[in-house]
Structure formats: C-alpha cells, structure tokens
N, CA, C and O atoms as CSV, one atom per row, in Angstrom:
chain,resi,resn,atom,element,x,y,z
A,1,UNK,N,N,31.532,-6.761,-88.710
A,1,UNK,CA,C,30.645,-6.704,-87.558
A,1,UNK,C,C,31.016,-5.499,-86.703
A,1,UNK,O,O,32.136,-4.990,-86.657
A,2,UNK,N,N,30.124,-5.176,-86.151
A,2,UNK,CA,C,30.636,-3.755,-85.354
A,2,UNK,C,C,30.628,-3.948,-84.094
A,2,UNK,O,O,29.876,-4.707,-83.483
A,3,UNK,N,N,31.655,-3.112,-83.561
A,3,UNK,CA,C,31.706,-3.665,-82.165
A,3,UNK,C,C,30.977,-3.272,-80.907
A,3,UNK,O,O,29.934,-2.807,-81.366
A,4,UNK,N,N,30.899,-3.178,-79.592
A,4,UNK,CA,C,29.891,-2.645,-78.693
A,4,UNK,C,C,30.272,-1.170,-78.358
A,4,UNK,O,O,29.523,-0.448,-77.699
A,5,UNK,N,N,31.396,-0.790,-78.814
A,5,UNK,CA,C,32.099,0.850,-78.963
A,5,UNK,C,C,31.343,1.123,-80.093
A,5,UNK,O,O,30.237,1.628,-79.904
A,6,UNK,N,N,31.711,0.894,-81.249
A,6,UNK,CA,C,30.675,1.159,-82.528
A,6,UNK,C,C,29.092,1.465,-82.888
A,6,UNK,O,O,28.424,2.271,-83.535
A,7,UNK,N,N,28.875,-0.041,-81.804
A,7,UNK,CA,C,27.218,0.266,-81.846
A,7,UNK,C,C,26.726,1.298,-81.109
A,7,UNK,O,O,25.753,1.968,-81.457
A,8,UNK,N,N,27.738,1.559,-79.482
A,8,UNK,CA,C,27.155,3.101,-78.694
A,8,UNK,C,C,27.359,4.135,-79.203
A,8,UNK,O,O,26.721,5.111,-78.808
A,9,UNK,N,N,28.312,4.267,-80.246
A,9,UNK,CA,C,28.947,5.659,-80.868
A,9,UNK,C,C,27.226,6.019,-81.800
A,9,UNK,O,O,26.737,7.121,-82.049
A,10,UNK,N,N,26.798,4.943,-82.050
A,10,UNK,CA,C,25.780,5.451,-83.033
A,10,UNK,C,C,24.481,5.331,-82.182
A,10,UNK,O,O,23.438,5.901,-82.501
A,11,UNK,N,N,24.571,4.820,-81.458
A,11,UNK,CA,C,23.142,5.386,-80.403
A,11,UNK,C,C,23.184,6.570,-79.767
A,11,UNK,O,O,22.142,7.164,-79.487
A,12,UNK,N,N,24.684,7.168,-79.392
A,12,UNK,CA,C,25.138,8.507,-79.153
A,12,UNK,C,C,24.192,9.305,-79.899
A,12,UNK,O,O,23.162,9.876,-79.544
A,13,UNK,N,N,24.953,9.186,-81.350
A,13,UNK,CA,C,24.460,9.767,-82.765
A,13,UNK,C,C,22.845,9.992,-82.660
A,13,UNK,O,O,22.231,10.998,-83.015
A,14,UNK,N,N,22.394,8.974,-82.166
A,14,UNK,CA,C,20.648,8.786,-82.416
A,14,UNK,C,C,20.193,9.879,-81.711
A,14,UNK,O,O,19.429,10.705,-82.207
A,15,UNK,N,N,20.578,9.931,-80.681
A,15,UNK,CA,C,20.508,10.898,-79.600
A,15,UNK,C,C,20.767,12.976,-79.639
A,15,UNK,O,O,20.120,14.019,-79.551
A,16,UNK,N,N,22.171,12.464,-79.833
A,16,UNK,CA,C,23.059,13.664,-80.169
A,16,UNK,C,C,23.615,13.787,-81.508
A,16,UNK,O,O,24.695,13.227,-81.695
A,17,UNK,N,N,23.042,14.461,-82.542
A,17,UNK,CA,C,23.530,14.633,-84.052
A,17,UNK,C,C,24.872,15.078,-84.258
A,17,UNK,O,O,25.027,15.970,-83.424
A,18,UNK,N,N,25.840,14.955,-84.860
A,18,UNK,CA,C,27.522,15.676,-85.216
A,18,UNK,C,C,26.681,17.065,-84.938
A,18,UNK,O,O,25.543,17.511,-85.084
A,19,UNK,N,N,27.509,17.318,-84.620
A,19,UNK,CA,C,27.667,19.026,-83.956
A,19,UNK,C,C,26.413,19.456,-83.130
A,19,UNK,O,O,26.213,20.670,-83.125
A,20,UNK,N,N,25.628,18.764,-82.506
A,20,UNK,CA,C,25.167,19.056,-81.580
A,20,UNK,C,C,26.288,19.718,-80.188
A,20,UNK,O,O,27.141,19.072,-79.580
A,21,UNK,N,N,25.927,21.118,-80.002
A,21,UNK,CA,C,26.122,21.863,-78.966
A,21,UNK,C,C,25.467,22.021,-77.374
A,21,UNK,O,O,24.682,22.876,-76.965
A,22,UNK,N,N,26.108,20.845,-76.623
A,22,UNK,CA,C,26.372,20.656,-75.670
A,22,UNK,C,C,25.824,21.440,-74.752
A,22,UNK,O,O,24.947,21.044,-73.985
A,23,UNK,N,N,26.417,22.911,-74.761
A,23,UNK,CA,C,25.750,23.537,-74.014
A,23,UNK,C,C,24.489,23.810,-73.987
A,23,UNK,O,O,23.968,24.427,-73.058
A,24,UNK,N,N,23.805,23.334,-75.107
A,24,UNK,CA,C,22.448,23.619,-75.066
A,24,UNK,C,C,21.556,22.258,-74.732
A,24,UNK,O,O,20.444,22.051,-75.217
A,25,UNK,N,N,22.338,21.248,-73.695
A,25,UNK,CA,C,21.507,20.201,-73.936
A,25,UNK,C,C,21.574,19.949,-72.334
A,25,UNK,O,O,22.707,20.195,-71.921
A,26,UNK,N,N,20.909,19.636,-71.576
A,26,UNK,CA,C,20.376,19.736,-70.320
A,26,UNK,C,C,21.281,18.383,-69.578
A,26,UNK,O,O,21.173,17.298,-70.148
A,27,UNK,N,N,22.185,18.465,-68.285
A,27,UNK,CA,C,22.860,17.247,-67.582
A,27,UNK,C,C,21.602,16.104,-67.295
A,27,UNK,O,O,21.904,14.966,-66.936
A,28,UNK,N,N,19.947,16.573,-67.514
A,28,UNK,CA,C,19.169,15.357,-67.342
A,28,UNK,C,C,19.083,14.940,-67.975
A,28,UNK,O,O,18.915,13.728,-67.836
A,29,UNK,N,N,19.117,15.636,-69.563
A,29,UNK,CA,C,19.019,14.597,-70.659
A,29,UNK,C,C,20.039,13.728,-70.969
A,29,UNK,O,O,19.785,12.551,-71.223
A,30,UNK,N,N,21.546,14.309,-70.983
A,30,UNK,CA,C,22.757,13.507,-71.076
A,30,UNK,C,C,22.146,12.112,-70.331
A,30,UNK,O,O,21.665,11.081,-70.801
A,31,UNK,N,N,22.372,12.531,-69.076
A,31,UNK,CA,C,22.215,11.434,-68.081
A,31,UNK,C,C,21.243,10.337,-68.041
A,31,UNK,O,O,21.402,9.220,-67.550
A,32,UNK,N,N,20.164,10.845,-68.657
A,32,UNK,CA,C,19.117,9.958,-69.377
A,32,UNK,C,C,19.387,9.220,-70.326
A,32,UNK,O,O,18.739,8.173,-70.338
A,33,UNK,N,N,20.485,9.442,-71.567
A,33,UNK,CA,C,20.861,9.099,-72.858
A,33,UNK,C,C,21.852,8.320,-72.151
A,33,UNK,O,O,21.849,7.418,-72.989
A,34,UNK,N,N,22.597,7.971,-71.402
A,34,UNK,CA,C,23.608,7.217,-70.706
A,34,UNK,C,C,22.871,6.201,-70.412
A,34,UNK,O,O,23.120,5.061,-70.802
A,35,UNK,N,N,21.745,6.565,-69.587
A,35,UNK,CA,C,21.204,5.182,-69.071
A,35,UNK,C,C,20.564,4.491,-70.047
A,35,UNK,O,O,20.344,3.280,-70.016
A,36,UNK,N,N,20.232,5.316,-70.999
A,36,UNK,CA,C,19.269,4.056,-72.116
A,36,UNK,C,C,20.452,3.165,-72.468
A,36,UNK,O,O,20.271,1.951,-72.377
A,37,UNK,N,N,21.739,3.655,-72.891
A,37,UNK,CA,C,22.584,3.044,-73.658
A,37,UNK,C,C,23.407,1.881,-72.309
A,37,UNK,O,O,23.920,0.783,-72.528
A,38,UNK,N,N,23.330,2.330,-71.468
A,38,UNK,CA,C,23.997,1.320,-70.183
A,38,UNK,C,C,23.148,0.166,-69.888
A,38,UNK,O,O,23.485,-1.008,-69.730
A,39,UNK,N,N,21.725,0.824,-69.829
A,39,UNK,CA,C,20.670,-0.389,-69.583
A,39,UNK,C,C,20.100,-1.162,-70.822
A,39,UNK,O,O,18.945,-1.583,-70.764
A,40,UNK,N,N,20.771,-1.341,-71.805
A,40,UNK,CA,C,20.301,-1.849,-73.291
A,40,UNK,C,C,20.974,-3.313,-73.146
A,40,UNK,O,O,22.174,-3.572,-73.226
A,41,UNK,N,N,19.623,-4.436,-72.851
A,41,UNK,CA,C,20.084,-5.475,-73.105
A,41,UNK,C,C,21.507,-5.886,-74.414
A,41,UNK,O,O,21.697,-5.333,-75.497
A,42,UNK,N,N,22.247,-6.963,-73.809
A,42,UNK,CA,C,22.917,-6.974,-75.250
A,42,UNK,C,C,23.468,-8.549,-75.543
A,42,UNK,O,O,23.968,-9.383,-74.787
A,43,UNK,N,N,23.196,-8.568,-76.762
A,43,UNK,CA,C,23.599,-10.072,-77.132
A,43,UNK,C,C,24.678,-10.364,-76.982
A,43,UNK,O,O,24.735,-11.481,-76.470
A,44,UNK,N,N,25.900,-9.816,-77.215
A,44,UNK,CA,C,27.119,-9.722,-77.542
A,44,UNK,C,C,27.645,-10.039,-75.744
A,44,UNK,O,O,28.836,-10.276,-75.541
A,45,UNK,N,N,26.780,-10.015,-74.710
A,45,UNK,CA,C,26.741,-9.775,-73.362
A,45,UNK,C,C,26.160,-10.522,-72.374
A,45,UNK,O,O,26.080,-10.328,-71.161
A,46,UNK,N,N,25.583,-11.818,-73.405
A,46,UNK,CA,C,24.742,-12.904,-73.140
A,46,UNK,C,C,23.569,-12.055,-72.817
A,46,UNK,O,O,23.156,-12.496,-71.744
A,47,UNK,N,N,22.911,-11.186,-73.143
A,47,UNK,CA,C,21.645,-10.991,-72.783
A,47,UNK,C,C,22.009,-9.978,-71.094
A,47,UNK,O,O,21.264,-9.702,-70.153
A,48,UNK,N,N,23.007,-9.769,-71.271
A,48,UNK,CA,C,23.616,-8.684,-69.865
A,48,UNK,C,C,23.205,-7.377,-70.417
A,48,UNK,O,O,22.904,-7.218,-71.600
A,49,UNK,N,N,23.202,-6.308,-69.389
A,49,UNK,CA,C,23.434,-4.949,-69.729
A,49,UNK,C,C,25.193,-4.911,-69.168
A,49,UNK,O,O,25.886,-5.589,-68.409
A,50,UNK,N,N,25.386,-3.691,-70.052
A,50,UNK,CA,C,26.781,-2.660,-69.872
A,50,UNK,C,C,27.284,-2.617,-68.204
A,50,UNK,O,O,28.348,-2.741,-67.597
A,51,UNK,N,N,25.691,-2.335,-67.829
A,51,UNK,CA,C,26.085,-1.916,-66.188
A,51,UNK,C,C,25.840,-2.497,-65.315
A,51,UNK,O,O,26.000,-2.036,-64.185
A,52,UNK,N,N,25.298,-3.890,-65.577
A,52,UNK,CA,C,25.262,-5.029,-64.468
A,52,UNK,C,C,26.842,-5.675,-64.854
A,52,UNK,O,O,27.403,-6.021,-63.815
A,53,UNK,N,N,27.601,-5.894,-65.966
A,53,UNK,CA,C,29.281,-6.250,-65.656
A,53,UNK,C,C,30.024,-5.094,-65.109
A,53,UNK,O,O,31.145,-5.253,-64.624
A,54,UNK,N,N,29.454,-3.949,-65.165
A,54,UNK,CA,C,30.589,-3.264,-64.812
A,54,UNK,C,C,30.020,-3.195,-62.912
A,54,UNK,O,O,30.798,-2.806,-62.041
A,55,UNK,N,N,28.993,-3.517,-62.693
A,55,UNK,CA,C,28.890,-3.357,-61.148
A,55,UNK,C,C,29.077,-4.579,-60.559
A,55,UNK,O,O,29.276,-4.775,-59.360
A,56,UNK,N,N,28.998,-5.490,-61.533
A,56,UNK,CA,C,29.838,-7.158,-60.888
A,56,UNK,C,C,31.390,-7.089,-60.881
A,56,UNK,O,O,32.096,-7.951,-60.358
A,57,UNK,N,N,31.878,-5.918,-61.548
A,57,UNK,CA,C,33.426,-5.881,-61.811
A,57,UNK,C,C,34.347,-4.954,-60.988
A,57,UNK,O,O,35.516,-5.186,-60.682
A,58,UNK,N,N,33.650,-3.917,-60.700
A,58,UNK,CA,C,34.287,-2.711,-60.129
A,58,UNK,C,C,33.764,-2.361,-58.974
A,58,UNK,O,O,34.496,-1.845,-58.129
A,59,UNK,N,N,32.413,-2.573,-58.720
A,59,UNK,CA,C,32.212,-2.046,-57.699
A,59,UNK,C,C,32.252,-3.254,-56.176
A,59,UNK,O,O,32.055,-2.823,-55.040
C-alpha cells in the first residue's frame, strides 16, 4: 500500500515530470500544484484534507 508521502510524490510527478526545470516554472503555478495536493480529500484522513489537520494542529 502506498503511503500519503508516496501518493504526493506522484501527484508531484503528475504535475512536474523528473527533470522538470524549475526555473522555468512560474511561483503561481508551484503554488497552485500545492494547493491541489493540500486540498485533496483523503481517505486515509477520514475524508480530511492535508490542510485542515495541519491548521487544527499547528496553527
């Protein structure tokens, strides 16, 4: 089974291909590709996102 590190590494991927060069990729898009992957319901999370525990936790 893969874990919730595993599954973002490859939505990364979906996003950003191996050797995609950085500098050519815009801080809105990053920042956009963050939020899809932060705001992605998740089972593993009871049906939570990434960033509703981490703003019940830290902030």
């Amino acid at each position: 089974m893969d874990t919730v590190v595993g599954k973002d590494h490859k939505s990364a991927i979906h996003w950003f291909p191996k050797g995609t060069d950085f500098n050519n990729v815009s801080q809105q898009k990053i920042n956009w590709v963050v939020n899809v992957i932060n705001e992605k319901l998740r089972h593993i999370l009871n049906w939570r996102t990434a960033k509703d525990l981490f703003l019940e936790n830290f902030i």
